[in-house]
C-alpha positions in Angstrom: -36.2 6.4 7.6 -33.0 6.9 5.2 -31.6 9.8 7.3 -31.9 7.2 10.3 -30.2 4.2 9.0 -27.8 6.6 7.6 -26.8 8.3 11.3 -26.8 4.6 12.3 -24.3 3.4 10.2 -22.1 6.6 10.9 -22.1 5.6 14.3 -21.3 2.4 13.7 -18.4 3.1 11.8 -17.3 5.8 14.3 -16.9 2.8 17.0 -15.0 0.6 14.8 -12.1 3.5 14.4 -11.7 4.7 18.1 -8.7 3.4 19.3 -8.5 1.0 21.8 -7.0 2.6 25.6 -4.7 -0.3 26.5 -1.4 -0.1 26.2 0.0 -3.9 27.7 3.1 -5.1 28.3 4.5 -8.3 26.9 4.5 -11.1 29.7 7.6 -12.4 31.3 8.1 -15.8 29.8 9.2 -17.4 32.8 6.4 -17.0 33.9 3.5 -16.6 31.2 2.9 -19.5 28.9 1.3 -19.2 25.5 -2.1 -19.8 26.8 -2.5 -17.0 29.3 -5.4 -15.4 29.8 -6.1 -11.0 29.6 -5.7 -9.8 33.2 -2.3 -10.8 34.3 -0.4 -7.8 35.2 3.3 -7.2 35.3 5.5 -4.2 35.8 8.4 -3.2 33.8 10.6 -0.3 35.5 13.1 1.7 33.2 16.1 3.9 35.2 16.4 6.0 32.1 17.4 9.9 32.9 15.0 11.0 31.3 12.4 8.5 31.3 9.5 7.6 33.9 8.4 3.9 34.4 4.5 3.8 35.0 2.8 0.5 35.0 1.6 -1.9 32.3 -1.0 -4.2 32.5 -0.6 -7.4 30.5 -3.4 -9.5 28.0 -1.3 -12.5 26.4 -3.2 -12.8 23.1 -1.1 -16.1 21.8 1.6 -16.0 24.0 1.8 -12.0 23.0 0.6 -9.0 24.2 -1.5 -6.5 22.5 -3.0 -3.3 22.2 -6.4 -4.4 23.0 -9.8 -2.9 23.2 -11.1 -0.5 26.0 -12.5 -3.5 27.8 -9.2 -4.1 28.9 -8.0 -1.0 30.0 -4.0 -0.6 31.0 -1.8 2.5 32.0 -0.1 3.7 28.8 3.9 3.2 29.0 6.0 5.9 30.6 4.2 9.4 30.6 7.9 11.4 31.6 8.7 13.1 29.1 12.6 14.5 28.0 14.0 17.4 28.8 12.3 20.2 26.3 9.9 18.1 25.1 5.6 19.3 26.0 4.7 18.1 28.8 2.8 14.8 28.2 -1.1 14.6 29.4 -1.2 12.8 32.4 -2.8 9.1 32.7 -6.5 9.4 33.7 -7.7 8.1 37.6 -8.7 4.7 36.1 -5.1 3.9 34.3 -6.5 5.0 31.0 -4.2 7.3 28.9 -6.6 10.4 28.0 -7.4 11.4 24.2 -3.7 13.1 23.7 -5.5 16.5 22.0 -2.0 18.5 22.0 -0.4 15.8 20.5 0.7 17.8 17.1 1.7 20.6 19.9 5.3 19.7 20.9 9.3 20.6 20.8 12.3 18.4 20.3 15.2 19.4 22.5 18.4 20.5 20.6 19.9 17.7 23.0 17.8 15.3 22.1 18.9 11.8 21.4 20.5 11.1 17.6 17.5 9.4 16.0 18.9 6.0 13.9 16.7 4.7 11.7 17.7 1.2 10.5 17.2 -0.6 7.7 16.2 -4.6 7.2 16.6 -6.9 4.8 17.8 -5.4 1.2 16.7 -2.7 2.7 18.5 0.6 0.4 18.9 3.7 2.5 16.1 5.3 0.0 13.7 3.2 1.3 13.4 4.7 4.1 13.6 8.3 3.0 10.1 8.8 4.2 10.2 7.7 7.9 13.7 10.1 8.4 11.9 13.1 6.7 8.9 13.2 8.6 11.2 12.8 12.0 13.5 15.5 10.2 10.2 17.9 10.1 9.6 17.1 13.7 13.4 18.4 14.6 14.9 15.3 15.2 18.1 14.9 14.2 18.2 11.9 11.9 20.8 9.4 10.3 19.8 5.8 8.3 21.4 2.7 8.8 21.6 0.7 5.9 22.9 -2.9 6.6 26.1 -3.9 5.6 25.6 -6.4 2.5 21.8 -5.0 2.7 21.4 -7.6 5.6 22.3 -11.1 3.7 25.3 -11.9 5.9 25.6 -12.9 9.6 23.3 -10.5 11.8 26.0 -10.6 14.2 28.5 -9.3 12.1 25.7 -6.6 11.0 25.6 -5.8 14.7 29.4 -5.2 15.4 29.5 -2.8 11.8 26.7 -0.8 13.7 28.0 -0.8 17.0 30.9 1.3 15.4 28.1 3.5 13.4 26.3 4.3 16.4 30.3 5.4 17.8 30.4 7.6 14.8 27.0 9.1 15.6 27.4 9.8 19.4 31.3 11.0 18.4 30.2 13.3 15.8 26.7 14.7 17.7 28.3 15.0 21.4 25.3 12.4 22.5 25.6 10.0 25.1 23.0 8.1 23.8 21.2 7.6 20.7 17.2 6.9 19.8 17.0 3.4 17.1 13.8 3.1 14.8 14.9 0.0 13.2 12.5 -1.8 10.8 12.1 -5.7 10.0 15.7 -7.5 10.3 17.2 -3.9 11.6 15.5 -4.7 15.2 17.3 -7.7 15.7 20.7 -6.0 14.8 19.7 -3.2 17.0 18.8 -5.7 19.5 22.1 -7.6 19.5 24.0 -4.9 19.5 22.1 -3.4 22.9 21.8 -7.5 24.5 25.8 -8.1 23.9 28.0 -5.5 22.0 27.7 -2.5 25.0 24.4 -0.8 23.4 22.7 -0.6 26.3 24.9 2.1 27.6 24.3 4.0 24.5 20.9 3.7 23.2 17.8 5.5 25.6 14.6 4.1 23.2 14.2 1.1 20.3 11.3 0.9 18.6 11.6 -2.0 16.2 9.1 -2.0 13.6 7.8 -5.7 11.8 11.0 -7.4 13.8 11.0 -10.9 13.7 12.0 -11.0 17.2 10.8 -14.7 17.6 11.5 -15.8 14.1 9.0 -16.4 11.1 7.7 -18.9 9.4 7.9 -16.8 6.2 11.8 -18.1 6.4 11.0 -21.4 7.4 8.9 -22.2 4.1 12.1 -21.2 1.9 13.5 -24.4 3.0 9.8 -26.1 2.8 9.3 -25.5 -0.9 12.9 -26.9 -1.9 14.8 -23.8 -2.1 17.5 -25.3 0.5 18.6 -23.6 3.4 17.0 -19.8 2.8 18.2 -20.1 -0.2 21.8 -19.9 1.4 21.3 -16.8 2.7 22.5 -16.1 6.2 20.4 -13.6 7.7 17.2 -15.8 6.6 18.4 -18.9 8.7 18.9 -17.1 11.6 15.4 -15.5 11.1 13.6 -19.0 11.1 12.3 -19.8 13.7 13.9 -22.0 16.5 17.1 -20.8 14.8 20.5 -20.7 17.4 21.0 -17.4 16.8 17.3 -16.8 17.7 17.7 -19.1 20.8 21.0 -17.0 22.1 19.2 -13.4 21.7 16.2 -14.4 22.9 17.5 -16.4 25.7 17.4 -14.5 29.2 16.1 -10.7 29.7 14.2 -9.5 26.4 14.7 -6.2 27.5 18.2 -5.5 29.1 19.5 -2.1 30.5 17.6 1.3 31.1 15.7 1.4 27.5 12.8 2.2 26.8 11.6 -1.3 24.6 8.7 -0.6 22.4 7.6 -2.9 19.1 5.1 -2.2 16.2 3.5 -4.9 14.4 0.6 -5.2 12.3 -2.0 -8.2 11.4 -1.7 -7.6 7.6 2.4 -8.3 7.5 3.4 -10.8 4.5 7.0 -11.5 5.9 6.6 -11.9 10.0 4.8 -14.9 10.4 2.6 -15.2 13.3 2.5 -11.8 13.5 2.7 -11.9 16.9 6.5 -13.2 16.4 7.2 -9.2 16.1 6.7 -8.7 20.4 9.0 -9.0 23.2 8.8 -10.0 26.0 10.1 -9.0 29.7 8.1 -5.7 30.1 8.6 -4.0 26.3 5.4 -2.2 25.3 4.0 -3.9 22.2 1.7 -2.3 20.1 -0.7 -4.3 17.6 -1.7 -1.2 15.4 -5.1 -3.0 14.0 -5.3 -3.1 18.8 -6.1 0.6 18.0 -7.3 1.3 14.7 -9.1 -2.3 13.7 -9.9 -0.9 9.7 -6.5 0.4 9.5 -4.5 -1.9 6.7 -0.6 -2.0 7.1 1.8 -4.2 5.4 5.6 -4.6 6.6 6.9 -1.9 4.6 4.1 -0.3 5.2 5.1 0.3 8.5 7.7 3.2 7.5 5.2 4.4 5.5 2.2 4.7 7.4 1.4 7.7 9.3 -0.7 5.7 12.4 2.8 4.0 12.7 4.2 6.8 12.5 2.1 8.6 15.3 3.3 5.7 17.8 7.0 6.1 16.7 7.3 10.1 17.6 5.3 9.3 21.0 7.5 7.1 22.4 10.7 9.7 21.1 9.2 12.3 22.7 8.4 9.8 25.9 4.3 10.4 25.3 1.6 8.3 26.4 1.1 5.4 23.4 -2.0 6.3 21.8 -1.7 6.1 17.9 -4.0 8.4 15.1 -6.3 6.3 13.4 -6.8 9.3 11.2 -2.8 10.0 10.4 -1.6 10.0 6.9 
């Protein structure tokens, strides 16, 4: 009888860490509204060289979309992959993406895309050691972005100091394009830069990690609790949300040019506020990493940290089927 409720509560346990199959895109706002339902479906083509589109199937989970569970089954976000890179498994009959087995077995082209990892909010360099070192191990090449000011000042004038970083990068490597990992604030430089400084010439993939691409109400309650106006810090006004700097970069296409737009987010984040703040919209693939991996427990700096984030970050690098390790450390 022990040995049977034991075995029981294995399997139980088992179910609760296989990750979910459904990889979603976020809806089109102009034409989802917050209360949208699991089973709309939109398409998101990318034009990318050496990218393949393949269709997303969208579940609005408060005006987001999520990684969801295998009841709601979506083809997994481009399965191309880049030029000396493994070939990625192809998507099952259904639209599933299959259990990705060879996923520790792959190359990184010596062309591949400069990989940029940037910074947020005082966000040191050091910080984010650990991200660049495992993509170093991988045989990316790697550079961080630390924000001018560590991010206090205007994020536009962030974005014009790292339009002229990424020129350095591309200058010095021979790249056309570069590859942006940017993590909390460092999306929505990253994003400026590709919406209206000429990134999206030069960037092929962004995978923002904990952006407040909608704004937070973690910024919001600085003014709330009599601190004045984010405590006069720049950056944190134009993270609040309904902010005009939020309004201007979120206004129109989400998701301009021939990139390929992926987000990370996770439910346990202190600073991004619904959590579901941290998606875009207009065809990017969001990934809710608690979608996959429900006992997995990320916080927002976690998210450089983690090797389930991690997992999702080199799969969409190496243009793989989304389809994160519960298991990764």
């Amino acid at each position: 009888m022990l040995l049977r409720t034991i075995l029981a509560a294995t399997a139980a346990l088992a179910v609760l860490l296989v990750p979910a199959t459904a990889v979603q895109a976020a809806p089109d706002r102009s034409t989802a509204t917050p209360a949208a339902t699991s089973g709309q479906s939109g398409t998101a083509a990318r034009t990318s060289a050496t990218q393949a589109g393949s269709d997303r199937t969208s579940s609005a989970q408060g005006g987001t979309a999520d990684l969801t569970s295998s009841a709601q089954a979506g083809a997994p976000d481009r399965t191309a992959t880049a030029p000396g890179t493994a070939s990625a498994p192809a998507p099952a009959p259904d639209g599933n993406a299959p259990a990705p087995a060879a996923d520790e077995a792959f190359t990184v082209a010596a062309d591949a895309n400069p990989v940029i990892v940037v910074g947020g909010l005082i966000g040191v360099s050091i910080a984010y050691e650990p991200i660049a070192a495992r993509l170093r191990a991988d045989g990316f090449r790697v550079s961080i972005y630390q924000l001018p000011g560590l991010g206090f000042g205007d994020i536009r004038e962030s974005a014009k100091a790292f339009k002229s970083y990424v020129d350095q990068i591309r200058a010095s490597t021979g790249a056309a394009k570069v590859d942006i990992v940017a993590h909390s604030e460092g999306g929505l430089v990253s994003r400026w830069y590709v919406k209206f400084l000429g990134g999206a010439d030069a960037v092929g993939r962004y995978v923002s990690l904990g952006s407040p691409q909608q704004g937070t109400y973690v910024a919001n309650i600085v003014n709330f609790v009599g601190l004045g106006s984010c405590a006069g810090i720049v950056a944190c006004q134009q993270m609040s949300i309904g902010s005009d700097f939020l309004a201007n970069l979120n206004g129109g296409d989400d998701t301009p040019g021939a990139v390929r737009w992926t987000t990370v987010r996770t439910w346990q984040d202190e600073l991004v506020r619904p959590v579901g703040n941290a998606s875009l919209a207009d065809g990017a693939t969001n990934v809710l990493i608690q979608g996959w991996c429900p006992l997995r427990v990320v916080g927002h700096l976690g998210l450089v940290l983690d090797g389930t984030t991690y997992t999702v970050v080199r799969q969409v690098l190496t243009d793989r089927p989304i389809w994160p390790n519960c298991f990764a450390l």
